[in-house]
N, C-alpha and C positions, 0 to 999 in steps of 0.2 A: 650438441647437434652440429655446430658449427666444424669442432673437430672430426666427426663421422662422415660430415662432407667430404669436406678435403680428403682424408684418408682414401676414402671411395672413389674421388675423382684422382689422386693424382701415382694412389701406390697400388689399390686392390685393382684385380684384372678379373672379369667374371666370368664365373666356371660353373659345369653345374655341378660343381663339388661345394659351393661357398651357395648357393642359392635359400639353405639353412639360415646361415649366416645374415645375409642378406634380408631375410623375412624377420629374422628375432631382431634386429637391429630395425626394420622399418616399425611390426609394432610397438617397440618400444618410441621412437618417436613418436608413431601416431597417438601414443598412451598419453607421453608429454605435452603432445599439443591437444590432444582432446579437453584435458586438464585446465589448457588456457583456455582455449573455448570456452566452457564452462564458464571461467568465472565470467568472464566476457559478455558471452551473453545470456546466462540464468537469470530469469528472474522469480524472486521469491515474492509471495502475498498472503493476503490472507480475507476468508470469506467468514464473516459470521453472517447466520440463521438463525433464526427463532423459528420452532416449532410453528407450523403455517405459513412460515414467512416464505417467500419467493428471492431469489437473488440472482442479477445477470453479471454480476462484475465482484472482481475482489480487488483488495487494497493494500497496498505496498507500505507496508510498517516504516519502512526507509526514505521514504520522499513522499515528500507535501508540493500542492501543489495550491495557488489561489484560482479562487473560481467565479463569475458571473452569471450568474440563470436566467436567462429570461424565459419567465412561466407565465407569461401572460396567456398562452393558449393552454388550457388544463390539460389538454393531451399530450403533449409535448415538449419539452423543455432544451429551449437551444444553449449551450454548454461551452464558454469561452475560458479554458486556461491557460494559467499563468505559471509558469516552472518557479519551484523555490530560488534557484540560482538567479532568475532575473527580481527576484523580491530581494536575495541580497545587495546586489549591485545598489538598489537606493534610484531616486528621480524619479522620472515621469513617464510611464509606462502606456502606447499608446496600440493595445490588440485589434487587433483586425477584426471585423462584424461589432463592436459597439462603437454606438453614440458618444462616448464622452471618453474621457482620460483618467486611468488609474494614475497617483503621486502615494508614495511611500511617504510618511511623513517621518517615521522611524520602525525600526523594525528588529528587532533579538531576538537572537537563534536558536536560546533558550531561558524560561520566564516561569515567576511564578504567582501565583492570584495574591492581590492586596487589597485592603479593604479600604475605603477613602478617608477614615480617620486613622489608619497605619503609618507611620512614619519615618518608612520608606521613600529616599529622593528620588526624582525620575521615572515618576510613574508616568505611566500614561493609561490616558485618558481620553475618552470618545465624545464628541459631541451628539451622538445617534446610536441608539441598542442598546445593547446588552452592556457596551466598554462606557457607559454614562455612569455606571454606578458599582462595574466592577474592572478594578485597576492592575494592571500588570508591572512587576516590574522584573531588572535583568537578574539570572539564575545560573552558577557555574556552568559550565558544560556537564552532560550527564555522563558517569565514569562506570557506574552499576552495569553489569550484565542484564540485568533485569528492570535496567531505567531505559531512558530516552528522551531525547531533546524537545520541549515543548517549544515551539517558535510562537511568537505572536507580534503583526505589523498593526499598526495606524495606516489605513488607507485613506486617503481623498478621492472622492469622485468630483471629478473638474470636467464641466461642457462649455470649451471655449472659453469665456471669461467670467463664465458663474460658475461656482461650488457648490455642488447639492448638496455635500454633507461628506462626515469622516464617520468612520467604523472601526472598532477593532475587529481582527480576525484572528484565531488561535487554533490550532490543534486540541485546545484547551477547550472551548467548545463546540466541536464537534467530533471528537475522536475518544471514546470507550476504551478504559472507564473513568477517561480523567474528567469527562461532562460529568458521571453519576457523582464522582466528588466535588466537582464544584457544588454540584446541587443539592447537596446534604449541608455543605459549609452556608452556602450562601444565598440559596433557593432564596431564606426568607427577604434578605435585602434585596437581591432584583427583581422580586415580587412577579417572576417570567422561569419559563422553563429555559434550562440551560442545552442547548441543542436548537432550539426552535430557530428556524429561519431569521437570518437578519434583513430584512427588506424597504427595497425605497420607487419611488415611483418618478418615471424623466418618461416624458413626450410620449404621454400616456399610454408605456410599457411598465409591466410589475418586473423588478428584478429583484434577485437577491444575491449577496455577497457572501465567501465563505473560504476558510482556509481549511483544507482537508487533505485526508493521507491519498494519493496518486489513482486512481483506478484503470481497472483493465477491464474491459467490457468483453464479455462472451456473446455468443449467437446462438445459445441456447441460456436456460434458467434454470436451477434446482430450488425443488420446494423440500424442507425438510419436513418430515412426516413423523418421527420419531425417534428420539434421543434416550440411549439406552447407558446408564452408568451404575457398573458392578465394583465391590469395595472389597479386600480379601476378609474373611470375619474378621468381628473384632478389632477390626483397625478401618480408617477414614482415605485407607491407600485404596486408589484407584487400581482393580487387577485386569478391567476390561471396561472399555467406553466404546461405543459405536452408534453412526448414526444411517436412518433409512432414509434417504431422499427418493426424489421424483424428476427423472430426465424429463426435459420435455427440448426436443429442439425440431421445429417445423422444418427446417433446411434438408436433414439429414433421414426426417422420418424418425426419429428414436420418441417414445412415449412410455417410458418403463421405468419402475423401483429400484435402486441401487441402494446396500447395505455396502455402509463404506466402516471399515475393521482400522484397529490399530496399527496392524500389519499386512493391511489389506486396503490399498489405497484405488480409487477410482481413476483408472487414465482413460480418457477419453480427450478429443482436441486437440492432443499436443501437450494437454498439463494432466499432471499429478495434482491428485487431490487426496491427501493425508488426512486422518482423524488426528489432530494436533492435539486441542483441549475442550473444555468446554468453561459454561460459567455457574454459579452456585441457583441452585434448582430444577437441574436437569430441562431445561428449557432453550436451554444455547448452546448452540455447536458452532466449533471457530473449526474451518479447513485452513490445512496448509497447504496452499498452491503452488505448484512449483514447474514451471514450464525451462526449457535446457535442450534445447535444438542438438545438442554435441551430446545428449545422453548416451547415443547408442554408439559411439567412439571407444569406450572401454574393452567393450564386447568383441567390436572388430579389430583391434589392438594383440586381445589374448588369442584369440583366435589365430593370427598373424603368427604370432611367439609360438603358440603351441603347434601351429604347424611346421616353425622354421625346426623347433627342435627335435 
């Protein structure tokens, strides 16, 4: 690019003989930099549904984020987070809208569940919830294509110079379907469902604590309605999956059925919404979301070329 510059400012002189020229050489730039675009600013998520279910946001497989709720009003729940990058740094964590102070007491990037007569060093352990009785400790980095990093902190919540309490927090529970396996290993020890709110009460507000995968909130909701999953004979391969949702978004006016296909994605918004997967009982449909500001960069690029040529 750098050299197409130069070239063009200090030897090429323009004509409309080279104006060809000129155009196959701009789209091809624009191709290149559409390309950085992209990675820049794409970002990939993912929505699962259960049949009936409602959903306004999906979730970034790639980043976790720590969270504070205050649900004390049933209607509404005010929503304080926390980037994973400031959970690594470590210390004393002071967000704006609560009462009191997050402290990291320790924190790995990736862990894996232990049981309390395990004899594993450096566990940690919670003095409040669910990390009272199930213990985490540190686990390689994840290298699988088909893994990924489970993090789990010890948090303290400090108001001023009392301590209400520590928690653990994990992707571990709260993020599918690594909760469903905790809860088959361990359901019976922590005598609690794995998933359910961890919660504590300060200055007679209900809050709860929670480590989860990043979300991106829509302004509208899809209800899925029906999840359809075809097998070729004879074999357990999937030859056709698709699912029937329900637009509803008041903003815009939209109230209507969308069948989203394998090769046949729903854009509406700004994002793609892919039939990705599903899960075992035809009752769950995972979208893949994919929003990329610079998608339509490729198009005006060829377009460009094929006119220069």
């Amino acid at each position: 690019l750098v050299n197409l510059l130069c070239a063009h400012t200090r030897r090429f002189q323009f004509s409309r003989r080279k104006i060809g020229l000129l155009l196959v050489h701009a789209g091809l730039i624009l191709l290149l930099g559409g390309f950085f675009l992209s990675e820049v600013l794409r970002t990939e998520s993912q929505m699962r549904i259960e049949v009936g279910e409602s959903k306004n946001y999906a979730e970034d497989s790639a980043r976790n984020e720590l969270v504070v709720l205050d649900v004390t009003n049933p209607d509404q729940d005010k929503v304080v987070a926390v980037p994973q990058a400031v959970l690594e740094r470590g210390g004393e964590i002071r967000p704006a809208g609560l009462p009191f102070a997050l402290r990291v007491k320790h924190y790995l990037p990736n862990s894996q569940p232990a049981g309390p007569m395990s004899g594993d060093a450096a566990k940690i352990q919670a003095g409040n919830g669910l990390g009272q009785r199930l213990l985490f400790t540190a686990a390689p980095p994840a290298a699988r294509m088909d893994d990924e990093n489970k993090p789990v902190a010890l948090i303290e919540v400090v108001a001023g110079q009392k301590v209400i309490g520590d928690w653990t927090v994990s992707t571990w529970l709260t993020k599918r379907p690594w909760s469903s396996l905790l809860q088959e290993q361990f359901g019976q020890l922590l005598g609690a469902a794995v998933g359910a709110p961890q919660s504590f009460t300060w200055a007679g507000r209900l809050y709860q604590i929670a480590l989860r995968p990043v979300r991106y909130y829509k302004p509208f909701t899809l209800t899925l309605l029906e999840f359809k999953h075809d097998v070729y004979p004879g074999t357990d391969i999937p030859s056709n999956f698709s699912s029937r949702v329900h637009l509803t978004d008041p903003v815009r006016g939209e109230d209507r059925d969308v069948v989203i296909l394998m090769n046949s994605p729903l854009r509406y918004g700004g994002d793609a919404y892919y039939q990705s997967k599903f899960e075992p009982g035809d009752m769950v449909t995972i979208l893949e979301v994919v929003h990329n500001p610079a998608a339509i960069t490729p198009y005006i690029a060829c377009l460009l070329m094929a006119a220069g040529l």
